[in-house]
N, C-alpha and C positions, 0 to 999 in steps of 0.2 A: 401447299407447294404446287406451283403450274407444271405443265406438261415439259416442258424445254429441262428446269431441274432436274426431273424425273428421267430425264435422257432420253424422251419422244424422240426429238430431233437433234443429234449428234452436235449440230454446229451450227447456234444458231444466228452466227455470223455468215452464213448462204442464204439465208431465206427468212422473210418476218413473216410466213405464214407461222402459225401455232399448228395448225392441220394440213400437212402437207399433202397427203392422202385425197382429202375432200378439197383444198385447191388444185389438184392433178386431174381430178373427176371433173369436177366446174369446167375445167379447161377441155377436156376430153367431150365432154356434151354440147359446148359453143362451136368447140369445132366442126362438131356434126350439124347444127343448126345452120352454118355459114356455108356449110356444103351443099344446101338447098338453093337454087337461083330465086326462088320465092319469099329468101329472107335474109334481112340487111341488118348483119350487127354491130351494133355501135356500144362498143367499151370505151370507157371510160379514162381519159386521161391518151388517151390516142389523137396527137397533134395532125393528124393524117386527118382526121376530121374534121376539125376546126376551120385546115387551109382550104377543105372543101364545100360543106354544109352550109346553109344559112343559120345563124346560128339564132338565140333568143334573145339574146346582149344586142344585138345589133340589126337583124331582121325581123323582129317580133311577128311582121304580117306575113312570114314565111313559113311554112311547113316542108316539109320530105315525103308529101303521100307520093311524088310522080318520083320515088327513088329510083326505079328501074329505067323511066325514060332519059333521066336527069344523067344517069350512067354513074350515080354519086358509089354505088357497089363496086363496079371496075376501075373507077378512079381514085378509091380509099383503099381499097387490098394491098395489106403488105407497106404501106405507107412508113409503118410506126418502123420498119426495120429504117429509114434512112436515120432515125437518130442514135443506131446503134456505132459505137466505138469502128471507125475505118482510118489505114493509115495513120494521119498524125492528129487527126480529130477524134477528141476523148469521147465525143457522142453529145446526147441530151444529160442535161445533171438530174438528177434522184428527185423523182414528185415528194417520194414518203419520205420524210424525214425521222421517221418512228412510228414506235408503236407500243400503244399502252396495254398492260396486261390487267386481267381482271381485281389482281390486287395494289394497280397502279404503279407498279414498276414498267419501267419504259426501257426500251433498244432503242436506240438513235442510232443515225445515220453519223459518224465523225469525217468525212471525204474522202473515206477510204474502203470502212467496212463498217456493220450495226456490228454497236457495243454495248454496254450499259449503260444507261443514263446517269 
């Protein structure tokens, strides 16, 4: 039986961590890394970066070592909130569409809320 059964996480139509605890930590330690002007974080799935970076798809002879002069730090912060839900724009749609558990049972995304697969 997984953790979610077990009643780890109450509802686990709010959230497809399995470890809420250790995703809250993860986030609480990036945050401190980003707080540093000597370090430039780049998470994943953040369009904020894409509109900005040279990316590998398309600029392969390009790097980000001059980030700081490039200003790619002050120009990406905070980025990823414009596709958050404003007015009558529903936002950016769902990257995850699921998630598989160790014994293969899956939560999907239905367009509404993670359900059961």
């Amino acid at each position: 039986m997984d953790q979610l059964d077990q009643g780890y996480y109450p509802n686990p139509c709010l959230s497809v961590y399995v470890h809420p605890e250790a995703a809250q930590d993860s986030v609480n330690q990036i945050k401190q890394l980003d707080a540093h002007p000597n370090v430039f974080v780049c998470v994943a799935h953040d369009n904020g970066l894409f509109e900005k970076l040279p990316l590998l798809n398309t600029r392969p002879e390009k790097d980000i070592n001059d980030w700081q002069a490039a200003g790619y730090k002050t120009n990406t912060r905070w980025a990823f909130l414009n596709e958050l839900p404003k007015g009558d724009n529903p936002g950016r749609d769902v990257l995850v569409r699921g998630l598989q558990h160790a014994d293969g049972s899956i939560i999907k995304w239905n367009g509404s809320e993670f359900v059961d697969a």
